[in-house]
N, C-alpha and C positions, 0 to 999 in steps of 0.2 A: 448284234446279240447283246451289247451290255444293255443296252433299253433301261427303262426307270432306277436299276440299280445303282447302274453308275452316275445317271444325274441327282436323285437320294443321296449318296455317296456324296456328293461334290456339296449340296445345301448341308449336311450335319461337319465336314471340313468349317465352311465358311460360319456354321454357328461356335464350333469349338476345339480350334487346331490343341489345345492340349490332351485330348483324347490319343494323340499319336504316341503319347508315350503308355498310356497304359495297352495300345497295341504293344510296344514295344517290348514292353514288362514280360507279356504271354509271352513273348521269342518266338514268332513265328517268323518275322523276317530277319532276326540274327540268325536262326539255323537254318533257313531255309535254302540259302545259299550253297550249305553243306550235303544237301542230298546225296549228293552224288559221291560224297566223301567216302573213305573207308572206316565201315562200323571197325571196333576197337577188337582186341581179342577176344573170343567166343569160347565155349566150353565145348573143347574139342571132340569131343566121344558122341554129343549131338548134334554138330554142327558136320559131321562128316555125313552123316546120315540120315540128313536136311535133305529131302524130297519133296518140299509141297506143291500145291497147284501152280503155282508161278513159275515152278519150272516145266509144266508143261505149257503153260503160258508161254514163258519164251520161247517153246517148241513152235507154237502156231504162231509165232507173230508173221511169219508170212501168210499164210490163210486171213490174219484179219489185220493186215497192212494199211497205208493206206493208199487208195483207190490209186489203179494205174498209172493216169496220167503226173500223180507226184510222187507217184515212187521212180519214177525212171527223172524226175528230175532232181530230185534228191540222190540217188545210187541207192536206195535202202532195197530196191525191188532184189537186187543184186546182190546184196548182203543178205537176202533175207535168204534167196536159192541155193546161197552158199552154206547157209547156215544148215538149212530143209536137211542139200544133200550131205552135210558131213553129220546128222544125227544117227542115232542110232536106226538099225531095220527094224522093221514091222513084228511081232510076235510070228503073224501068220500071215500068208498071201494075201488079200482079199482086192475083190474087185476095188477102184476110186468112188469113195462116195458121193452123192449128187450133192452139189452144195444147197449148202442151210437157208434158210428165210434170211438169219443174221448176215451170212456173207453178202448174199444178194442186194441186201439194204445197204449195207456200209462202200460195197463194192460199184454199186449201179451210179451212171454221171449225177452232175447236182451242179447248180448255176453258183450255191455259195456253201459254205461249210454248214451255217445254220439248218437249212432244208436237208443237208444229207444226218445232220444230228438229229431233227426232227422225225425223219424217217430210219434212222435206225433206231432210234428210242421207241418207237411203234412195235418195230417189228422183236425188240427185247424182249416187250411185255407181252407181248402177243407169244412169244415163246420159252417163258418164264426166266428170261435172266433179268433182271430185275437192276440187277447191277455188272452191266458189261465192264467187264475190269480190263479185256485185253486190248480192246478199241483202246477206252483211256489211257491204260499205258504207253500206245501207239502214239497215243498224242502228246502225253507227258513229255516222249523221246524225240520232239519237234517233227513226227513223220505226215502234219499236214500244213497247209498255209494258212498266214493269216497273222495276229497280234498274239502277245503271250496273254494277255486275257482273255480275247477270245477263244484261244485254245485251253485257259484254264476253265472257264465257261463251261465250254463243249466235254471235254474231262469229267465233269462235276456234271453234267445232264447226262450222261451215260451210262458212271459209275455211282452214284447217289451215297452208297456206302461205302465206296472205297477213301481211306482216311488220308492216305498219301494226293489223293485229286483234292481234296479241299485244304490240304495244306499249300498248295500248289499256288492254289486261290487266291488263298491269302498273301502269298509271296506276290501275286503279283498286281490284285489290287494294292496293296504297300508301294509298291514303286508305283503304281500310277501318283499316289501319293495327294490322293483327292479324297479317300473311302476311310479314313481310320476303323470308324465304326464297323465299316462293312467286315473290313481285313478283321477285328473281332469277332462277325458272327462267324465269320469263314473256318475261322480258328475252332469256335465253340462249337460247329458243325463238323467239323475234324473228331473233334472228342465226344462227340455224340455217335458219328457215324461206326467206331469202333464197337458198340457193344452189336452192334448190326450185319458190321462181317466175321464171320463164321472166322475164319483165317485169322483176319485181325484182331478177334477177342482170342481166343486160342495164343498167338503170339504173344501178345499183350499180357494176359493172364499167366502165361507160363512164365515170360520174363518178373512178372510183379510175385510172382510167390519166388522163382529162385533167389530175388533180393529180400523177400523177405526170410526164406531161411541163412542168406546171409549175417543177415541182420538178428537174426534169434540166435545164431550159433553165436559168430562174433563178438556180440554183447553179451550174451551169459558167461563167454571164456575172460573178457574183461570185467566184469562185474565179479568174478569169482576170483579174481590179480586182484583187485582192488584190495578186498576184503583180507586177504590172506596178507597181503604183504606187512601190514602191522603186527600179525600173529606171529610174523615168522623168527624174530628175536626170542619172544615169550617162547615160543617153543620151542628151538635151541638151549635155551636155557631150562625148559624143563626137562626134556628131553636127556638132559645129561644128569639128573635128581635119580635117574633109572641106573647107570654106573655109578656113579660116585657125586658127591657136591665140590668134589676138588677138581671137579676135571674140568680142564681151562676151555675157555668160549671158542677158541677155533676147533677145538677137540669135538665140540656139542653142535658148531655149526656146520662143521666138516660129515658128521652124524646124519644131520639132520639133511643137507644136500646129497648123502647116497641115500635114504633112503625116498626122497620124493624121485631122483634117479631108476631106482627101479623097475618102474613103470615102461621110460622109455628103454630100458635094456630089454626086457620083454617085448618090446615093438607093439608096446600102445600107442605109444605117440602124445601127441599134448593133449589129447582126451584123457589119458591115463594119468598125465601130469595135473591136470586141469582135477582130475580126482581125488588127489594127494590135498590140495591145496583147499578144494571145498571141504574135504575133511577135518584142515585144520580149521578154518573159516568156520566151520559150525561151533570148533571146541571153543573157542575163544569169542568166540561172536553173541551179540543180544539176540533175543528173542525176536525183535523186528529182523536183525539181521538175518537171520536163519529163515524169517522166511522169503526175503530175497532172493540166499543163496535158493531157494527151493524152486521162486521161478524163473533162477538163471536158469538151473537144472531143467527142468523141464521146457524152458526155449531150445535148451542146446539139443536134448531129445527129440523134440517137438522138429525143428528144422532141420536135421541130421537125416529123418527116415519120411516122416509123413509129408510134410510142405514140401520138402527137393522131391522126393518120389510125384507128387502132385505138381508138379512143376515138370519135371521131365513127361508125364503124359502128357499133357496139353501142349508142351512143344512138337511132342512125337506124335500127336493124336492122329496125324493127317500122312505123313510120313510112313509109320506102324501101319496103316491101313491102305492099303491100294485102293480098294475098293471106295471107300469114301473118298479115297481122296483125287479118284479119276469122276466118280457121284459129285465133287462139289466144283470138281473142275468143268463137267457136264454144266453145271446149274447156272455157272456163272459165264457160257460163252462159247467155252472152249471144247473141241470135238476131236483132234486127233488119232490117228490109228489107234496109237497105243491105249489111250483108255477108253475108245472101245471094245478092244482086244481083253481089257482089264475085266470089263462089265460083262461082256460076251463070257467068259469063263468063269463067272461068278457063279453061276446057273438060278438058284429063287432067289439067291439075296435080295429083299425088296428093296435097300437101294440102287443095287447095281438093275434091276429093274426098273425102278421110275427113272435113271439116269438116261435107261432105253428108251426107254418111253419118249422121254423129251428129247432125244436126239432123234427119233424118226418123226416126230412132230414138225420141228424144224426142216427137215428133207421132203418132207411133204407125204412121208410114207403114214399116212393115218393110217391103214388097217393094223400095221404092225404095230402102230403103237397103244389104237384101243385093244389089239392082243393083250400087250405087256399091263394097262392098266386091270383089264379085265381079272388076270393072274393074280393080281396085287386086290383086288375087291373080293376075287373069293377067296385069297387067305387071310382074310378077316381085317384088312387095311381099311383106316374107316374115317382119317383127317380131313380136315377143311379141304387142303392141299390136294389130297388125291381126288377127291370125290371131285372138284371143279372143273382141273384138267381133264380128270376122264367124261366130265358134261361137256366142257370143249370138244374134245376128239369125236363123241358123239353125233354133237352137233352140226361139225364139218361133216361128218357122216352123212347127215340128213336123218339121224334118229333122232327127232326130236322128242315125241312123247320120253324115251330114253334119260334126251340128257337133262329134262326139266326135272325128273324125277330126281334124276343125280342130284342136282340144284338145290332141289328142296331139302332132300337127307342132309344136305350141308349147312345150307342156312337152319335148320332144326338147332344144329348144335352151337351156333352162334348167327347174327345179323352180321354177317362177312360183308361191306361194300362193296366187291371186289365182285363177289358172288352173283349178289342179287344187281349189279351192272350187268354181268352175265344172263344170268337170266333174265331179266328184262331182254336182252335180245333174242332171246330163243323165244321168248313170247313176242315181239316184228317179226322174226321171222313167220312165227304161226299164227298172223295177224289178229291172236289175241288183245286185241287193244286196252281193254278194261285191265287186265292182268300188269298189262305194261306200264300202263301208266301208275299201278300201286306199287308195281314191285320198283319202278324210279324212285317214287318217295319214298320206300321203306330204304333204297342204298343213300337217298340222301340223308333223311337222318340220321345213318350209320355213319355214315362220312362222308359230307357234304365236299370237303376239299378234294379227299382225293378221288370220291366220282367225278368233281369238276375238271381235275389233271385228263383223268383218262377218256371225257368228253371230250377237250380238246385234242389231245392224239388222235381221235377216232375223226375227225375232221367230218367231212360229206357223206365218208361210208358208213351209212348209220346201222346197216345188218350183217356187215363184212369184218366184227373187229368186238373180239372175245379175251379177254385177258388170261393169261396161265399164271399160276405159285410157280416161286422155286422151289426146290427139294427144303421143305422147314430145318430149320436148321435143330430144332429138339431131337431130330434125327441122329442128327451127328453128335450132339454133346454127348446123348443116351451111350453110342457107340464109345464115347471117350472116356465116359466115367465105368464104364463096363470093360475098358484094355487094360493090357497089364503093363504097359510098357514103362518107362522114366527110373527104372530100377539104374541103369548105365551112368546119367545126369546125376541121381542122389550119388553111388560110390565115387563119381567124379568129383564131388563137393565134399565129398567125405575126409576121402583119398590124405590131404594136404593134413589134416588133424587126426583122424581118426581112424592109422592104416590097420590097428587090427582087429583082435578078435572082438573086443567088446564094444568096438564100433562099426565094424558091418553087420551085428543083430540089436535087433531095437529092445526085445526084450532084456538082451545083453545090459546096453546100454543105461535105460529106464531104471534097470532093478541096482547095476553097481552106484550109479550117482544118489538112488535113493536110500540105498543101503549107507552108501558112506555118509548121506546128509544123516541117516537116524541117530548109526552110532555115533559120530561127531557131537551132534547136540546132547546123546545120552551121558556120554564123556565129562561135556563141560558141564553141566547139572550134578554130577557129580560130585567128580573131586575139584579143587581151585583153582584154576592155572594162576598164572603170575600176569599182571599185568600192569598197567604203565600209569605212575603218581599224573592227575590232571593238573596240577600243577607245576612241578619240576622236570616231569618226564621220567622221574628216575621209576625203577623197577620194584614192585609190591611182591613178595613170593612169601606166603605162610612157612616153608618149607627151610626159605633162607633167614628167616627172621620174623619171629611170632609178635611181637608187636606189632602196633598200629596200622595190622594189614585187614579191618574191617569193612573198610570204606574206598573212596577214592582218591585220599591223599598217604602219603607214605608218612612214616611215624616223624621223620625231622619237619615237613609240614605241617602236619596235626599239631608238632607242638609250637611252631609260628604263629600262625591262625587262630588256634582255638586254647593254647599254655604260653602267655606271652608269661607270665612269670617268672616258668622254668631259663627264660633267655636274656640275654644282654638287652639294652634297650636298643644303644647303637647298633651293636650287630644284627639286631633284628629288622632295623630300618634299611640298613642296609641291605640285608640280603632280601627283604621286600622289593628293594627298588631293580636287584637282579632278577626276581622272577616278572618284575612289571617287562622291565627290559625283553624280556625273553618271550614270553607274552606278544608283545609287538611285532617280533620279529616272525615269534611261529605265523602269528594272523597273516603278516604280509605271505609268509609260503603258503598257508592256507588257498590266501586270494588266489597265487598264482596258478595252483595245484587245479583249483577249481574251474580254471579260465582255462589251463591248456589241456588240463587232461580229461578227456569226456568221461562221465560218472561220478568223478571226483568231489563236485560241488553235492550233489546229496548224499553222500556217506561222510563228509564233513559236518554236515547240517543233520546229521544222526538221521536222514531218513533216506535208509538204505532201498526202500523201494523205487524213488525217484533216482537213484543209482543207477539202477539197473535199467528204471524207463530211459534215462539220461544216453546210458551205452549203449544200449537196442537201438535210440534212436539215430546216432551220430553214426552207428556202423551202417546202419540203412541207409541213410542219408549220403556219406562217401560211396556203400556199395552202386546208390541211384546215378552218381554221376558218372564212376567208372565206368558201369555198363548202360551208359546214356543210350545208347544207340541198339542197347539189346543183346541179352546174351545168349544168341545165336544170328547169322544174320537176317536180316528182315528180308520176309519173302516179298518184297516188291506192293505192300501192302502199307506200311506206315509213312514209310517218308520221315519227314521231319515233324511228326508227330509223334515219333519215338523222344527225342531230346525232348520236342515240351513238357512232354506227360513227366517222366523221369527229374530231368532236373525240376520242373514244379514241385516235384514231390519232394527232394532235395531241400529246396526252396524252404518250406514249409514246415519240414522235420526240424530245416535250421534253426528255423524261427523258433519251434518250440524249443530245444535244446537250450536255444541261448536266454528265454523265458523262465524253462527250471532252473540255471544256474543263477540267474538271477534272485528268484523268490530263492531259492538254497541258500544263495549268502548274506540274504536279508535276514534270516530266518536262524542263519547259525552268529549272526552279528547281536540277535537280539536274545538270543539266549545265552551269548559270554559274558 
């Protein structure tokens, strides 16, 4: 089975073994190792009530094992019985169903692995799983003979879009250790295959918004520390202008700490606290500041309710719905009692119908299932998808005029290659020759390739060998973006910041932080606060002393600088050469401020929005690696295409991070 691959593979080695490290870069074979590893801790409230296809998948892996004679040499035959009979019963009695086309194929003898891969990839497409996930898994799990490429091979021709089999791939072209290049497409084919399975984008997609409302809460709660903590002297010390001017600094700072306290006495939590502080941040803050603090503000809102909420649907999407979610276990293989006990009790749901449909396809039950389509055409179902299959089932029928018609209404609405292969066969069958032969050309210039793939599958039997859709998957997204579920995942993310009132409603939320950004900036536009000589650091307060408090030096400055007159010569050179000194010394804390604390280097460099990008990015960045492996665990779908994705991103975020802090202190160096 490796054929031209592997010898390809072996010429681009011998033209440039440094290619092995930019495999190595992508990390598919530093993590790949780790598959089998324990994903990290998962957010418990979704992770308990993780149901998707793959655990009915594990349910069948005896049904789509592998073939007798190596499971009893293996023991797996044995494991797999044990496994069968300690699951749970049936919903309802029902008679044993006659095994599928799929079993038949994967299950029936074969002189080599190839020929039985060959013929169940036939019998796949010919029953619309398109991507046998459960075979591949079967083989992932070492349950047939042979090399670990050739089993990674056979993996990847079964499963095409399962993202865990081409990462597999790559693991093990790598150790061949001939293929760099190839181990790269393998890789890039991992991360291609993901937008393709329904499960794995779902997974993926859930996980990449929960870090990203990490990452918008996180950073907007650091962005809004940042800002405030130089305010928070000046307002201590204003702050006691309101009792008296004599009342000593621990008296005003003591002040000033019960009242940002309050919040959390109320059981807001550091949302509440986080509220105090943007309030002062505004008073005290520039005009660009404020509008930083505006889009911490709205990150922290923004990934608190809508991103976690959209996060937790798409993890639950599949879980929350039985019915889809026994519909996508259907599409992809897998038959078990229970969902078709699932779909059986659905009654019109059209998915839990087409999932019928193509489970008595594959049993050989055609009437019942041009039933089920027929049910699904007059209530007004009108896709590429159905319309084909039900010209299939037809077909098998013997109604041909029928299913050509079918045919046509489909390709009307697009040149489906898939289709017009189809039909070209129903016209051999009706020895329409003229027809046949246009309607070939018209699937090949729709797509010459993959009418060539499914030429090849169809081998000798050139009238016996009809292709089916899986269930589309615009099916299930529609279903996902129309649930309600991930409400549980957001108050999970919440929970740690945000336990009460004005953090579990959004409109809550939204109105107090923008309420406190307005009046804060109304505040400081107002009256004066007190603020800090750019020079000396010492404190400028109208309040404390009406001189020299116009600008941004305090009045013993002002008259350094700009009244050498008024001063000693000496003394004045001297106390020059103390603020030079000082000067130096702040820059170095500067640097380091900038270096170790994320955000830091742009609100030095007075551009508080790259601040904010600064800590959005680094808390994203940390959130991608914590939860490298995904925060809930993988339904047997990514593999070690979880760490790549993540830490790449990781990767990447670093690199910008460490690129704004750089222009930041280029930028606040060339403005001292």
């Amino acid at each position: 089975m490796r054929g031209n691959r592997a010898r390809s593979g072996r010429t681009t080695w011998r033209i440039g073994r440094p290619f092995g490290v930019l495999a190595l870069v992508v990390g598919c074979a530093v993590v790949a190792d780790r598959a089998g590893a324990q994903a990290p801790t998962s957010v418990e409230v979704t992770a308990a009530k993780q149901e998707t296809p793959a655990t009915a998948t594990r349910e069948a892996l005896p049904t789509f094992a592998a073939p007798p004679e190596v499971l009893e040499e293996t023991g797996a035959g044995e494991a797999g019985r044990r496994e069968e009979s300690a699951g749970p019963a049936p919903v309802r009695a029902a008679p044993a169903p006659s095994e599928s086309k799929l079993e038949s194929a994967w299950r029936a003898p074969a002189s080599s692995l190839e020929e039985r891969v060959e013929r169940t990839r036939r019998a796949s497409l010919e029953t619309g799983a398109w991507s046998f996930d459960p075979v591949a898994r079967v083989i992932q799990a070492g349950g047939v003979k042979g090399t670990r490429l050739d089993a990674a091979l056979a993996a990847v021709e079964l499963a095409p879009d399962l993202p865990s089999a081409h990462m597999q791939l790559a693991h093990a072209l790598w150790l061949e250790g001939d293929s760099p290049m190839a181990t790269l497409r393998a890789v890039v084919a991992a991360l291609q295959s993901i937008a393709r399975h329904l499960e794995a984008s779902l997974w993926f997609g859930g996980s990449g918004l929960f870090l990203l409302a990490v990452g918008l809460i996180g950073g907007g709660l650091l962005c809004i520390l940042l800002a405030a903590i130089p305010a928070l002297p000046h307002a201590a010390h204003d702050l006691g202008h309101l009792v008296s001017r004599s009342t000593p600094h621990f008296a005003r700072a003591a002040a000033l700490a019960a009242l940002l306290l309050v919040p959390l006495a109320f059981g807001e939590g550091i949302l509440g606290l986080a509220a105090c502080l943007l309030g002062i941040a505004a008073v005290y803050g520039s005009r660009a500041q404020r509008i930083a603090l505006a889009l911490a503000a709205a990150g922290i809102a923004l990934g608190a309710h809508p991103v976690a909420r959209y996060s937790g649907v798409a993890l639950g999407a599949l879980s929350e719905d039985p019915v889809a979610s026994a519909a996508h276990a259907i599409s992809h293989g897998v038959a078990t009692p229970m969902t078709i006990a699932r779909l059986e009790s659905a009654g019109d749901d059209p998915l839990a119908l087409r999932g019928l449909a193509i489970d008595a396809r594959r049993r050989g039950n055609l009437g019942e299932a041009d039933g089920f389509y027929q049910r699904l055409l007059a209530a007004g179902e009108q896709d590429i998808a159905l319309l084909n299959n039900a010209a299939n089932v037809r077909l098998e029928l013997g109604h041909m005029e029928s299913a050509i018609n079918l045919y046509d209404r489909a390709v009307r609405q697009a040149e489906d290659p898939v289709v017009l292969f189809n039909m070209a066969q129903a016209y051999g069958r009706a020895f329409q020759v003229e027809d046949l032969n246009s309607t070939l050309a018209r699937a090949q210039n729709a797509g010459g390739d993959q009418v060539a793939k499914i030429t090849a599958l169809q081998g000798t039997d050139t009238i016996g060998f009809v292709v089916d859709y899986p269930i589309p998957r615009s099916l299930f997204y529609e279903r996902t973006l129309a649930a309600q579920p991930g409400s549980e995942l957001a108050a999970g993310l919440r929970r740690p910041f945000a336990p009460g009132h004005i953090g579990g409603d959004p409109v809550w939320m939204a109105g107090v932080l923008a309420a406190t950004l307005l009046v804060g900036g109304w505040l400081g536009s107002r009256v004066e606060p007190s603020r800090s000589c750019v020079r000396c650091g010492g404190r400028i307060c109208s309040r404390c002393e009406e001189r020299g408090t116009a600008g941004e030096l305090c009045d013993g400055c002002n008259k350094l600088f700009y009244q050498p007159e008024h001063s000693d010569r000496m003394l004045r050179i001297e106390r020059v050469n103390e603020l030079r000194i000082r000067e130096q010394r702040v820059e170095r804390l500067r640097a380091l401020l900038a270096v170790v604390v994320p955000g830091a280097a742009g609100l030095l460099a007075r551009r508080p929005i790259a601040a904010w990008l600064g800590a959005t990015g680094f808390v994203l960045a940390a959130a991608a690696v914590v939860w490298r492996w995904g925060v809930v665990p993988d339904p047997l779908v990514a593999g070690t295409a979880a760490p790549t994705v993540f830490l790449g991103v990781a990767v990447v975020l670093g690199l910008v991070h460490a690129t704004v802090v750089a222009t930041s202190l280029g930028a606040a160096r060339r403005s001292a």
